[in-house]
C-alpha positions, 0 to 999 in steps of 0.5 A: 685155590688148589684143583685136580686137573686131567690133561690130554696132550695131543701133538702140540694141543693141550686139552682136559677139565678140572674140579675144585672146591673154592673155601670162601665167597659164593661158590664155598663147599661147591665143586665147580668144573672148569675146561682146559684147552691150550698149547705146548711148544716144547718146554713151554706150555699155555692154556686158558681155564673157562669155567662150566658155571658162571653163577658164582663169579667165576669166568676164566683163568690164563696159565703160562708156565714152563714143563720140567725135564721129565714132565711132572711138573709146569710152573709159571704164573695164572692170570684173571685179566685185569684183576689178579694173577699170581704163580703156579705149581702143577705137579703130576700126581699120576698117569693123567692127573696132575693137583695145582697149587697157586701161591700168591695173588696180586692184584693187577 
């Protein structure tokens, strides 16, 4: 499910929010508001997503990827543990947002 993100990095913490609106199950047409907060050691960067909001079924979500060399981009793969996981494209779209795209689920 595509979100917008706002990633703060401060020496090697990684911190920000993101806002999404899921297309199907409770939640449909809602925006949900989640927190980031993880690490980056060089090219490699980790953060776990919790959501605002439990109502819907939505908890948390763990990112594992690698940066690129300019730093517009992380790819890896998202986790629900347990339950799903899947890859993930994150590319900067300006100074502090960066837009997510997940690929494809699999079932854990």
């Amino acid at each position: 499910m595509p979100f917008t993100a706002s990633l703060n990095e401060n020496g090697s913490w990684l911190s920000g929010a993101t806002e999404e609106v899921p297309t199907s199950g409770k939640a449909k047409g809602l925006t949900l508001v989640a927190t980031l907060q993880g690490r980056r050691a060089r090219h490699s960067v980790s953060f776990l997503k919790t959501y605002d909001d439990l109502r819907y079924g939505y908890d948390a979500v763990q990112y594992a990827g690698t940066v690129n060399q300019d730093g517009s981009e992380i790819e890896g793969r998202w986790t629900i543990p347990g339950a799903w996981s899947g890859q993930f494209l994150m590319i900067r779209a300006g100074a502090v947002q960066a837009s997510l795209f997940c690929d494809v689920a699999e079932r854990v």
